[in-house]
Backbone as CSV, one residue per row, in Angstrom:
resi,resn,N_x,N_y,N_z,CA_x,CA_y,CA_z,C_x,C_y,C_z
1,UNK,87.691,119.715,102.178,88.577,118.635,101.736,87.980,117.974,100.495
2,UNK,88.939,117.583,99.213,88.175,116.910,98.123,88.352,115.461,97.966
3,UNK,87.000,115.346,97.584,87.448,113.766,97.896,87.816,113.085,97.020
4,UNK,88.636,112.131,96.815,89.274,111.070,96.285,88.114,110.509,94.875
5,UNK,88.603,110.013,93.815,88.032,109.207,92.851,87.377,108.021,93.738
6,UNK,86.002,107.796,92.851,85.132,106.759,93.540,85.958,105.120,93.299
7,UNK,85.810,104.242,94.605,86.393,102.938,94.682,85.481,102.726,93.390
8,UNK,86.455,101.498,92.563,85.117,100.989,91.595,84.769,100.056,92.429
9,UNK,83.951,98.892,91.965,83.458,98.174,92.605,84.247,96.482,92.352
10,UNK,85.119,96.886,91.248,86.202,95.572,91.109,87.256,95.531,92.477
11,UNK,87.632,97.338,92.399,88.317,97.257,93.311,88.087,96.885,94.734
12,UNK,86.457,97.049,94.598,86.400,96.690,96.474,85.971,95.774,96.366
13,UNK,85.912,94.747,95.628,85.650,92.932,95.984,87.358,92.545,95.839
14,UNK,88.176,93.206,95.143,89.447,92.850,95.301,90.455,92.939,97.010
15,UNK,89.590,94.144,97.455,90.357,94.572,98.255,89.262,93.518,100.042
16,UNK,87.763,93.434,99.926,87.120,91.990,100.512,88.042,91.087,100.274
17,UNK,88.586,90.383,99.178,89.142,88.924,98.799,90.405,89.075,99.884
18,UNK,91.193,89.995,99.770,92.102,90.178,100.546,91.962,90.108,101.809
19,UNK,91.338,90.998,102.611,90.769,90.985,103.822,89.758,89.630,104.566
20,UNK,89.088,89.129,103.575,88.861,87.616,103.901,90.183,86.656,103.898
21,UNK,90.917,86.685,102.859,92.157,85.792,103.386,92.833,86.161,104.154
22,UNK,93.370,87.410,104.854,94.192,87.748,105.792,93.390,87.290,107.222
23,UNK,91.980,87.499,107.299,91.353,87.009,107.976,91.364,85.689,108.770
24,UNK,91.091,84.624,107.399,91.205,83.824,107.927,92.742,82.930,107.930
25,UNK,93.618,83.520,107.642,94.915,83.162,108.230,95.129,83.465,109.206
26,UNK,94.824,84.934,109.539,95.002,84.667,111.315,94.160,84.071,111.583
27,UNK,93.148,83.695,111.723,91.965,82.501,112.456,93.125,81.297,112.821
28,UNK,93.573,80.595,111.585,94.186,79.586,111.766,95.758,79.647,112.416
29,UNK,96.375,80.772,111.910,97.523,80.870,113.252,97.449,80.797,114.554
30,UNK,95.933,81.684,114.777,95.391,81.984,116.388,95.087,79.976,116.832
31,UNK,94.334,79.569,115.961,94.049,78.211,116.602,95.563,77.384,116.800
32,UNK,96.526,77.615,115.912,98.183,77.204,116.455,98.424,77.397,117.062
33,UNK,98.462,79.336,117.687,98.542,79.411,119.036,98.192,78.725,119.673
34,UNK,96.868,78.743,119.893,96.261,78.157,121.320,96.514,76.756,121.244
35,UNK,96.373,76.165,120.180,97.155,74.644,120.452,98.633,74.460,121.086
36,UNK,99.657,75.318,120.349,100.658,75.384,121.288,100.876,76.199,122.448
37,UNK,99.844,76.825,123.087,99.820,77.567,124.483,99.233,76.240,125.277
38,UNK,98.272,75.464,124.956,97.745,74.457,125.321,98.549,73.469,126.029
39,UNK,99.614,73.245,125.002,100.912,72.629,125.044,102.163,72.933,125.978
40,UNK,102.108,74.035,126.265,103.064,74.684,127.388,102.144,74.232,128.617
41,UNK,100.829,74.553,128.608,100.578,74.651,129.804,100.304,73.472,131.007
42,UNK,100.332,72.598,129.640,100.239,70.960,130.405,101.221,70.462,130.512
43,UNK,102.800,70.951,129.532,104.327,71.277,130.152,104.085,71.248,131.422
44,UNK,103.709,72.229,131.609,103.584,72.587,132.949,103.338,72.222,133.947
45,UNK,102.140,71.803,133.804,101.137,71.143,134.344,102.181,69.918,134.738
46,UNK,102.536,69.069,134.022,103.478,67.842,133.973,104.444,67.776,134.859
47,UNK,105.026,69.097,134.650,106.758,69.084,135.143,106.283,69.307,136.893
48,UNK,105.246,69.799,137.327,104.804,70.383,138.543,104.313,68.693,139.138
49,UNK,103.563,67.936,138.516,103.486,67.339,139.296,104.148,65.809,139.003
50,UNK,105.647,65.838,138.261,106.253,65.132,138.090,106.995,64.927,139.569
51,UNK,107.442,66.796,140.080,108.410,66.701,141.234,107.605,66.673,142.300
52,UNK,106.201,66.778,142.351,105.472,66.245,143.840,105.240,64.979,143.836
53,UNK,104.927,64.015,142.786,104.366,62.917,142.591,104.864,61.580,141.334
54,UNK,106.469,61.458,141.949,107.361,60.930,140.201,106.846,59.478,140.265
55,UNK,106.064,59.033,140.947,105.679,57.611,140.372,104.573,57.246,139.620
56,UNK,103.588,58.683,139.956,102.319,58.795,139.022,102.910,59.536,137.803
57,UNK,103.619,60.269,137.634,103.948,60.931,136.544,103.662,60.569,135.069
58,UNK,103.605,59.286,134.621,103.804,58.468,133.510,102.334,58.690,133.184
59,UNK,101.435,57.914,134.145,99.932,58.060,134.220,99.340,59.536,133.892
60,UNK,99.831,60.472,134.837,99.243,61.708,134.250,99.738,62.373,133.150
61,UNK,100.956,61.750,132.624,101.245,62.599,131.264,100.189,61.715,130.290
62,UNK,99.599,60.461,130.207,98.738,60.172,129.258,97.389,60.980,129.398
63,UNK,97.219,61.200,130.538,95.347,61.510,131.095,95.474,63.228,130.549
64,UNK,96.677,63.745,130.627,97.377,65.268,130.195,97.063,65.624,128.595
65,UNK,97.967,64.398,128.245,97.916,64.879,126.727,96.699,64.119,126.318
66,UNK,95.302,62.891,126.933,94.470,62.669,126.103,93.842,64.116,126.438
67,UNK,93.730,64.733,127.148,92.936,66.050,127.498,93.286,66.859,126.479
68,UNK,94.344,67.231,126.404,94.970,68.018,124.966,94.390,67.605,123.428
69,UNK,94.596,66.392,123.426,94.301,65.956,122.370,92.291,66.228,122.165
70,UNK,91.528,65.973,123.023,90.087,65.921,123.272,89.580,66.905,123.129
71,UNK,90.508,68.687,123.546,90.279,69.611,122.956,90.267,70.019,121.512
72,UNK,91.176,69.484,121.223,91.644,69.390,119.566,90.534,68.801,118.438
73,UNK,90.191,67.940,118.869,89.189,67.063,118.673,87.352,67.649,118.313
74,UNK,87.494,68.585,119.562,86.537,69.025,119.308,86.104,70.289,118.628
75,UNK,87.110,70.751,118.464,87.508,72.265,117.557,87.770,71.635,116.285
76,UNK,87.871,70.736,116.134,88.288,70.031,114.614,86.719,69.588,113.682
77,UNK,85.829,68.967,114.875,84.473,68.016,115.172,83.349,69.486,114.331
78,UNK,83.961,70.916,114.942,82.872,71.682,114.738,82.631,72.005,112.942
79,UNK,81.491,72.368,112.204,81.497,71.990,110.706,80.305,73.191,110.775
80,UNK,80.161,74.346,109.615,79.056,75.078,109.767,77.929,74.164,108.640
81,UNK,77.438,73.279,109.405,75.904,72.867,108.568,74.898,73.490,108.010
82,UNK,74.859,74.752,107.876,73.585,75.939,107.760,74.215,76.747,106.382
83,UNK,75.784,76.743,106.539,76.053,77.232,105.325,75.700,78.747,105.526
84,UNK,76.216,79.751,106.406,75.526,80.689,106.651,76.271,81.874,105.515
85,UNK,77.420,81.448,105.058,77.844,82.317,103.778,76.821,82.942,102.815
86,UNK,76.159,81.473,101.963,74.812,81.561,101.578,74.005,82.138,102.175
87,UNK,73.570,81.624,103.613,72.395,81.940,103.689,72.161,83.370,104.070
88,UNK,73.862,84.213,103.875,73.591,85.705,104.315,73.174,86.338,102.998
89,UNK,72.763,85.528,101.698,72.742,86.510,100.384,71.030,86.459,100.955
90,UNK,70.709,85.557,101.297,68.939,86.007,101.242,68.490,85.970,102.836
91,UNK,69.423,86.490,103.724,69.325,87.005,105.411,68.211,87.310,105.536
92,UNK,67.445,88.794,105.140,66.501,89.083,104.812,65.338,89.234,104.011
93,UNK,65.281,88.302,103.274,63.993,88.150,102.435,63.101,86.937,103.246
94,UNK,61.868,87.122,102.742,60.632,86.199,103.275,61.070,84.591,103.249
95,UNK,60.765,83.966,103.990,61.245,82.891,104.235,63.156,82.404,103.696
96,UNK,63.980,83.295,104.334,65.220,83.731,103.983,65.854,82.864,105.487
97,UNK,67.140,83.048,105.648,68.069,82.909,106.625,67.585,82.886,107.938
98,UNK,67.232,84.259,108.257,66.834,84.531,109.503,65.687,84.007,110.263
99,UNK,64.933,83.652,109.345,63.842,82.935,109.820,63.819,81.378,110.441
100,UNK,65.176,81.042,110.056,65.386,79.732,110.247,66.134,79.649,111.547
101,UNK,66.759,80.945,111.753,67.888,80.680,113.231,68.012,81.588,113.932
102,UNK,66.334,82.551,113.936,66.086,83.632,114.812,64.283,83.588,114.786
103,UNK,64.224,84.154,116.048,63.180,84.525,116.812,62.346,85.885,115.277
104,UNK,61.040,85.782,115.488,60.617,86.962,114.506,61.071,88.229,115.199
105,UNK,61.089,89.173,114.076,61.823,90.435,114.130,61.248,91.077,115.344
106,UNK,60.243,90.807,115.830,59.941,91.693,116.614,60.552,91.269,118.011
107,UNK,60.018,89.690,118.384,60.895,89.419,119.446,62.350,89.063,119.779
108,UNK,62.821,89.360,118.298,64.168,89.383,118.110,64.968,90.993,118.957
109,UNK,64.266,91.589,118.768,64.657,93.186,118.859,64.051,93.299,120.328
110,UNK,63.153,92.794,121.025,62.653,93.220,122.128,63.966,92.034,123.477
111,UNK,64.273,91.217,122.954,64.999,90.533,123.706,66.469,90.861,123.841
112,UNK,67.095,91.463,122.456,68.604,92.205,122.416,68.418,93.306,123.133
113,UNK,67.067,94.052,123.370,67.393,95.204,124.085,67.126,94.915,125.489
114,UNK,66.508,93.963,126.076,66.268,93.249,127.564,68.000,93.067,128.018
115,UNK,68.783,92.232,127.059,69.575,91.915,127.231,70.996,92.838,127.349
116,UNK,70.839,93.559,126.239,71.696,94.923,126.006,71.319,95.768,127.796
117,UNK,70.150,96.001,128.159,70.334,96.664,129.072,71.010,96.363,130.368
118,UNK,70.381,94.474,130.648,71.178,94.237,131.448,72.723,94.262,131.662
119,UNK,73.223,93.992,130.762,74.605,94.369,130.171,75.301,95.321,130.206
120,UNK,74.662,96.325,130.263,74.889,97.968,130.248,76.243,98.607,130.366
121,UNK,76.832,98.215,128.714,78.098,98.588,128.367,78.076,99.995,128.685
122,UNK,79.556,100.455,129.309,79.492,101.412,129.637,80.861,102.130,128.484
123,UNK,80.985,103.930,129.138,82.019,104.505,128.054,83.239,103.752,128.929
124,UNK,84.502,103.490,127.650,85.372,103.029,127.717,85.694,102.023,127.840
125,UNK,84.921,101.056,127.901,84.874,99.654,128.054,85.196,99.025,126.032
126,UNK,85.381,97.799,126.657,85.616,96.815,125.289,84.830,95.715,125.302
127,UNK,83.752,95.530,124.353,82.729,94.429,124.180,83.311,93.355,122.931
128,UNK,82.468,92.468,123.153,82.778,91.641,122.070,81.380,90.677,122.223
129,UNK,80.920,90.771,120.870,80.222,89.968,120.433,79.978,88.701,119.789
130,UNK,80.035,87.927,120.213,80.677,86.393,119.892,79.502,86.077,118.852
131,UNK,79.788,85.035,117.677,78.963,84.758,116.860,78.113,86.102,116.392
132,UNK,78.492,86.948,116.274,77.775,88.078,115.745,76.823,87.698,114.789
133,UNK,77.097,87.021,113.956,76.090,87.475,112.174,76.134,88.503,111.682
134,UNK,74.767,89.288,111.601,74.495,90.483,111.062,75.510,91.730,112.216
135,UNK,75.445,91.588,113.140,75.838,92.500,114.276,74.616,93.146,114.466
136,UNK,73.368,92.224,115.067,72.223,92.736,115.781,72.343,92.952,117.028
137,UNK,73.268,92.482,117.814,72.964,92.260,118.821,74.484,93.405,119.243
138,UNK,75.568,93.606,118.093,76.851,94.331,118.543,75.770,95.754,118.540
139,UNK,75.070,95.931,117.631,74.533,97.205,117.411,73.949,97.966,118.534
140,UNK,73.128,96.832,119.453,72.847,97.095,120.534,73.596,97.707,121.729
141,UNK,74.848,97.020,121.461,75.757,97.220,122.425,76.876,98.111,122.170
142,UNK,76.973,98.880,120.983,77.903,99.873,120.366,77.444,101.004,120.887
143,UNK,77.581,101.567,121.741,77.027,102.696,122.588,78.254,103.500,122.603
144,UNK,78.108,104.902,122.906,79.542,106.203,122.500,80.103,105.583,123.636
145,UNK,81.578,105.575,123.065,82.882,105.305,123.779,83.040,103.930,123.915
146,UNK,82.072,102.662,123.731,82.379,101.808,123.536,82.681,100.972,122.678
147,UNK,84.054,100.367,122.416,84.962,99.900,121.314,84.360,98.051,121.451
148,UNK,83.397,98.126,120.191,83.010,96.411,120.160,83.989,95.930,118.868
149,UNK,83.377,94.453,119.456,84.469,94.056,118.345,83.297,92.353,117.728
150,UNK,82.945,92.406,116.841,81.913,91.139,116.612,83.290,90.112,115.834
151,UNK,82.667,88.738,116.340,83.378,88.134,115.411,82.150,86.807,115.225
152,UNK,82.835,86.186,113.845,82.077,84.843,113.805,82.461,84.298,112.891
153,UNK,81.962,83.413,112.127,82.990,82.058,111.428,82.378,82.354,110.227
154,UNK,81.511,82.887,109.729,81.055,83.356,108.183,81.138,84.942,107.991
155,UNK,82.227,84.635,106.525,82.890,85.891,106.180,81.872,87.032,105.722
156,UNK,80.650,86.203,105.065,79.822,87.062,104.181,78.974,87.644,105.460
157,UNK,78.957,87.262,106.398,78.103,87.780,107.549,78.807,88.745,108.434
158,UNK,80.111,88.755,108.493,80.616,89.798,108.587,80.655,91.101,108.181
159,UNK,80.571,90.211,106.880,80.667,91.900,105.845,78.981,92.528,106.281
160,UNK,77.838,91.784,106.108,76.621,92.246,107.094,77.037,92.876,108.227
161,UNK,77.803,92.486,109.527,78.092,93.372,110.580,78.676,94.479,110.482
162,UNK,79.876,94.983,109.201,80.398,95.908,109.198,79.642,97.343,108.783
163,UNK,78.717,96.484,107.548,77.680,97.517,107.269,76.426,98.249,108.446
164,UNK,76.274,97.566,109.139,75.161,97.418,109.948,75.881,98.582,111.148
165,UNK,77.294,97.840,111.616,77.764,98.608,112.768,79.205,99.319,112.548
166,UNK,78.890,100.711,112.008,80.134,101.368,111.455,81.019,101.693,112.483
167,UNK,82.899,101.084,112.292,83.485,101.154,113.198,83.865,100.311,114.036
168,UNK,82.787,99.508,113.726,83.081,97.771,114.625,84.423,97.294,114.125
169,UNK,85.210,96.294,115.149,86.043,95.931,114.606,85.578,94.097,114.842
170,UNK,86.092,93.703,113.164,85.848,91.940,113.584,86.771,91.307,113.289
171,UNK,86.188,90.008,113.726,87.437,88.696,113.427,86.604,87.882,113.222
172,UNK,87.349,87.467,112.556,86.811,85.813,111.850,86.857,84.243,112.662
173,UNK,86.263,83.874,112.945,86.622,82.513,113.843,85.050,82.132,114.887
174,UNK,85.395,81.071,115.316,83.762,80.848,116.342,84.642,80.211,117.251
175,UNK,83.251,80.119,118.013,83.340,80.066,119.569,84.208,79.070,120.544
176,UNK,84.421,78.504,119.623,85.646,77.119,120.196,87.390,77.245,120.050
177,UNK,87.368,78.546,119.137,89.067,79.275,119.801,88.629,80.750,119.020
178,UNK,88.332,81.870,120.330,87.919,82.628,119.830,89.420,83.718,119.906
179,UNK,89.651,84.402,118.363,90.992,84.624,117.490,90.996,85.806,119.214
180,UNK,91.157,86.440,119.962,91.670,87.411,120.926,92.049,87.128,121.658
181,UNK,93.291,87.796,122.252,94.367,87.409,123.494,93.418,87.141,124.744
182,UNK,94.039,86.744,125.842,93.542,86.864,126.949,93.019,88.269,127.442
183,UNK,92.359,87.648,128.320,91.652,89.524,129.486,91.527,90.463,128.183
184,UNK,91.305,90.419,127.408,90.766,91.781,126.350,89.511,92.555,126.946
185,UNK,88.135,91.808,126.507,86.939,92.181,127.314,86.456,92.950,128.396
186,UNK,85.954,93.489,128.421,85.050,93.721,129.762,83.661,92.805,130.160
187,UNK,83.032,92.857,128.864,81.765,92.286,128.677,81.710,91.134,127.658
188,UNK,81.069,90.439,127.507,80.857,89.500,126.097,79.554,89.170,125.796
189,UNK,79.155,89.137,124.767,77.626,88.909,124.485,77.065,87.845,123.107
190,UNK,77.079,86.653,123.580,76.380,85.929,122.435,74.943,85.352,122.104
191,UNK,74.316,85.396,121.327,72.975,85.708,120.804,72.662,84.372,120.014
192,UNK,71.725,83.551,120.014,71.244,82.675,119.329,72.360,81.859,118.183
193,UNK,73.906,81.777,119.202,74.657,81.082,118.360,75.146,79.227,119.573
194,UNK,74.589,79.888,120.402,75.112,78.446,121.533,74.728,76.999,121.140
195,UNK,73.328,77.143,120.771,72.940,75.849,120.013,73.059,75.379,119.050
196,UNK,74.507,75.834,118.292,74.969,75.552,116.983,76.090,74.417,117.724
197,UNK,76.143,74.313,118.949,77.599,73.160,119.240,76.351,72.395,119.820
198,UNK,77.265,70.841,119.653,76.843,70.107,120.755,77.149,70.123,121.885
199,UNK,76.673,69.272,123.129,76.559,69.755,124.471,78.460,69.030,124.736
200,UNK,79.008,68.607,124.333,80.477,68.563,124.470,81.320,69.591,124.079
201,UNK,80.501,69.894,123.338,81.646,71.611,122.568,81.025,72.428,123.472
202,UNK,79.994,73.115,123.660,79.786,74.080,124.747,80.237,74.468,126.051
203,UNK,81.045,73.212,126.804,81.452,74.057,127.469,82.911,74.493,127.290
204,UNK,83.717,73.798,126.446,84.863,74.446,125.653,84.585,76.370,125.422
205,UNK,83.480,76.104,124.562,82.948,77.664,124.505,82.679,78.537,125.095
206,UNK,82.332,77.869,126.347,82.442,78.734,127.637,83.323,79.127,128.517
207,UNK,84.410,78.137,128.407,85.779,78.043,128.861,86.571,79.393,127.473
208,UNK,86.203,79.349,126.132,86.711,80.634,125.504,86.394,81.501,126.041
209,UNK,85.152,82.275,125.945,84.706,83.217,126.332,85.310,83.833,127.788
210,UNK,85.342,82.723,128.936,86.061,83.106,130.041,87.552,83.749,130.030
211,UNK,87.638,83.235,129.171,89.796,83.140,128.689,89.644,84.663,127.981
212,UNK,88.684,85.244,127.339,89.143,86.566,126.849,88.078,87.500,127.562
213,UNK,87.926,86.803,128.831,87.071,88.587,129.761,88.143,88.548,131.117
214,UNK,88.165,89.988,130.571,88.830,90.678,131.614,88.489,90.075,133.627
215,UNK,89.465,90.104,134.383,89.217,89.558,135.446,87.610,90.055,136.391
216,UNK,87.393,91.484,136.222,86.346,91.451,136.646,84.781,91.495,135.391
217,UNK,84.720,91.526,134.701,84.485,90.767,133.750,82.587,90.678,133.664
218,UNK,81.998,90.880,132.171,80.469,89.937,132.240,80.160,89.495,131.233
219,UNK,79.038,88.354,130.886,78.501,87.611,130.325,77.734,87.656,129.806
220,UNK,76.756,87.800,129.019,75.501,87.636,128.567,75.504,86.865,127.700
221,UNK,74.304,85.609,127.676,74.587,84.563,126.746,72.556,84.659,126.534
222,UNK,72.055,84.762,125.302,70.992,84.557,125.080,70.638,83.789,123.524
223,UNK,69.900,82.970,124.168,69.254,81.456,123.225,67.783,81.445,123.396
224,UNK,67.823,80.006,122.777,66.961,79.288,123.370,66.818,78.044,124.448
225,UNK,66.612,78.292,125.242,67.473,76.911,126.730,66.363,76.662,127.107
226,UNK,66.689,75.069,127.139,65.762,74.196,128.149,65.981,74.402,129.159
227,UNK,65.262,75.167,130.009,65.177,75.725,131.201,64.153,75.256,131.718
228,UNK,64.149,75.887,133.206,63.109,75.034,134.083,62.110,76.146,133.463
229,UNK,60.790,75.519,133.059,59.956,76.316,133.117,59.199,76.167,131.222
230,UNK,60.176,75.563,130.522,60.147,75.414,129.421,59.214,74.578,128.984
231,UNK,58.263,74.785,128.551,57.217,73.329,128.215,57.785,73.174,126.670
232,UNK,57.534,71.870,126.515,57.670,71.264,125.019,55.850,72.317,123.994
233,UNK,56.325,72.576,122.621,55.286,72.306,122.305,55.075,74.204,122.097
234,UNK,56.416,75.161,122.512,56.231,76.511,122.981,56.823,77.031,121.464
235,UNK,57.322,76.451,121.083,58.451,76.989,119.994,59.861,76.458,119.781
236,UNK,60.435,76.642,120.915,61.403,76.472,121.559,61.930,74.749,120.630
237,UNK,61.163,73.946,121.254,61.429,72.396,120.612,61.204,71.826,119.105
238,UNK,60.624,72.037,118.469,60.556,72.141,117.289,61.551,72.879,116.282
239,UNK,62.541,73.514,117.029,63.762,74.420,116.102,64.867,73.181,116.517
240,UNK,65.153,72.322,117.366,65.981,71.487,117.166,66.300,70.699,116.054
241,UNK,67.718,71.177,115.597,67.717,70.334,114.190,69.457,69.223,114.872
242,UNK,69.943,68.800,113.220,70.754,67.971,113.643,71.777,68.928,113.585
243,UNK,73.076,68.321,114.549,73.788,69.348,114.512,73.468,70.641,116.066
244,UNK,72.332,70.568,116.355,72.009,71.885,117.381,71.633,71.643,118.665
245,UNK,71.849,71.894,119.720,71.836,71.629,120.745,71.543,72.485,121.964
246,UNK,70.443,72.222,122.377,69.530,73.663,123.096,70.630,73.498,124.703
247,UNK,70.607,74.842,125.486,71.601,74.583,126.293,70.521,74.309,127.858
248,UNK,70.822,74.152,128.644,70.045,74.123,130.256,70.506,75.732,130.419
249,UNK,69.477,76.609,130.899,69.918,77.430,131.074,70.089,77.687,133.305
250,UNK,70.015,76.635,133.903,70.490,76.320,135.011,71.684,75.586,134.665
251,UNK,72.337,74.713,133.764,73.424,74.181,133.295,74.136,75.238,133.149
252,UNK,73.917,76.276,132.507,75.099,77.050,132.253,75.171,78.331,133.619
253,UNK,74.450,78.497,134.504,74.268,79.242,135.442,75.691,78.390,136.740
254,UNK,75.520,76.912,136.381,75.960,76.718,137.353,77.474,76.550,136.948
255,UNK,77.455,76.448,135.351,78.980,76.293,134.765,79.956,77.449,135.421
256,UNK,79.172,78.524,135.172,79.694,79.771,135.995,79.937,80.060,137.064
257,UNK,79.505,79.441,137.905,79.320,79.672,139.868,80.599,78.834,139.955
258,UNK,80.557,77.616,139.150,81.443,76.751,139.335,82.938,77.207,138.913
259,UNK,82.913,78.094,137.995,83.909,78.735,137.879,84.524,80.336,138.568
260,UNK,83.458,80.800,139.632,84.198,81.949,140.955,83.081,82.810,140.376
261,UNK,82.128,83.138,139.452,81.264,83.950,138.456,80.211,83.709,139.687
262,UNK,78.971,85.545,139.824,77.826,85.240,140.151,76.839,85.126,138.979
263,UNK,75.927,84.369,139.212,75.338,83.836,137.565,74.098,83.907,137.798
264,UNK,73.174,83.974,136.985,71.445,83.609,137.155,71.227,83.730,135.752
265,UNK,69.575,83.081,135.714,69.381,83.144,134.465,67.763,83.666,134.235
266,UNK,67.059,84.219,133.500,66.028,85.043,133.226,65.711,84.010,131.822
267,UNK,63.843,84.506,132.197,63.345,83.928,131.117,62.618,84.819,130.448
268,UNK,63.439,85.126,128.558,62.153,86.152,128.406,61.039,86.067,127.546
269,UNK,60.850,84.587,126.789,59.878,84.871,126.095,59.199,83.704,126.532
270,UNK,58.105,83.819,126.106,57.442,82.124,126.036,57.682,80.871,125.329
271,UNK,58.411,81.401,124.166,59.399,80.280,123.258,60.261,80.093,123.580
272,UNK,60.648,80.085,124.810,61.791,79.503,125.683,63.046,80.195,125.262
273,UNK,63.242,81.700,125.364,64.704,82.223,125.051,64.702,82.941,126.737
274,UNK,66.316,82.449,126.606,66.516,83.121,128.219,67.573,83.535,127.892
275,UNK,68.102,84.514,128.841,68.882,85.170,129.403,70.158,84.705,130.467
276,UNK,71.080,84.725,130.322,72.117,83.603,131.343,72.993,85.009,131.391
277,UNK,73.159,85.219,132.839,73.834,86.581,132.627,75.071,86.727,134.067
278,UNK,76.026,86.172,133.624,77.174,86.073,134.717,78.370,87.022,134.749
279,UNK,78.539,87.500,136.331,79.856,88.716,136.039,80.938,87.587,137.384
280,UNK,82.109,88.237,137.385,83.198,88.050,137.501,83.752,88.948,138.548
């Protein structure tokens, strides 16, 4: 077969520009959606317990829609402070990107594969990698026959995942309306992006993540968490900046139980990164 004249290179930042704006227009349709699915469902919610209960009715349509509104609020609240567009032109150079919002390379790579195994995407399944970045952690989990899909809220870091993991499919958007229908998933896996919300947005984020895994369904969430066991003084505390918010990694064990999920959580380094690993 012969191949085609070479893309120039005008043409393929023309044809990026495009694909970043189509991108992020659906991002922002998808967040309409879910604002107006939001909106049906507390319809709902309303009309159900208008006809069991019509004298409270008035009361719970305010406590209804401040709830509506409080979601909104906080998907609005979220702002990328790190600037990670930028900081993907110098990702990898010496005192670059990565150094600032990852573990060193080595225990970076020894913990995605702790984690990747527990996980143990299988053929035919559908992953998704939440907050991807580079797609270190999709790479892990792109195993034959399994269809991942990374997404995250910086475009230029995307274009890093696509290179990195040929075939991946992404989307643009973070963790507080993540752009995919319901039940898509099998698995989900996010990596040193949890402590980018505060502890009010997180569990919104966890409530996403639930909303697009499949009913029987798993989790893997790896950070850095104040966990039992965590001394100050390890690593771990000293990466708190403004804006970031280390998670309990018994907090989020129990977010899960609390939601029908069996959950536990593993500790794997001494700089306090654990493992939170819940199925469905």
């Amino acid at each position: 077969m012969e191949e085609g004249p070479p893309i120039k290179i005008s043409e393929l930042s023309a044809r990026l520009e495009v694909r970043d704006y189509l991108e992020m227009q659906r991002s922002a349709m998808f967040v309409r959606w879910m604002e107006l699915r939001e909106t049906l469902l507390l319809l709902d919610e309303m009309i159900a317990r208008t006809a069991e209960q019509p004298a409270s009715a008035s009361r719970r349509w305010v406590e209804l829609a401040d709830r509506s509104r409080g979601l909104s609020s906080l998907r609005e609240a979220w702002v990328d402070r790190w600037n990670f567009d930028a900081l993907s032109e110098r990702w990898d150079q010496p005192e670059g990107g990565r150094t600032m919002h990852l573990p060193s390379a080595a225990e970076h790579e020894r913990v995605l594969e702790a984690a990747a195994a527990r996980l143990s995407p299988q053929p035919g399944e559908a992953g998704l990698d939440a907050g991807t970045g580079d797609g270190a952690f999709a790479a892990k989990l792109a195993r034959p026959g399994v269809a991942m899909t990374g997404m995250d809220q910086s475009r230029s870091m995307l274009r890093r995942c696509r290179e990195r993991v040929p075939g991946i499919e992404t989307r643009y958007g973070n963790l507080l309306a993540v752009p995919c229908l319901d039940g898509r998933f099998d698995f989900i896996a996010t990596s040193f992006a949890l402590h980018h919300l505060t502890p009010e947005q997180q569990p919104l984020a966890l409530a996403e993540l639930t909303r697009v895994l499949k009913s029987r369904g798993r989790i893997a969430l790896v950070d850095w968490m104040d966990g039992e066991g965590t001394a100050e003084g390890e690593g771990y505390a000293t990466r708190n900046e403004p804006g970031e918010a280390f998670p309990s990694a018994e907090g989020l064990s129990a977010w899960f139980r609390a939601q029908g999920f069996a959950a536990d959580s593993e500790r794997l380094t001494a700089s306090g990164i654990h493992l939170v690993l819940a199925f469905r």
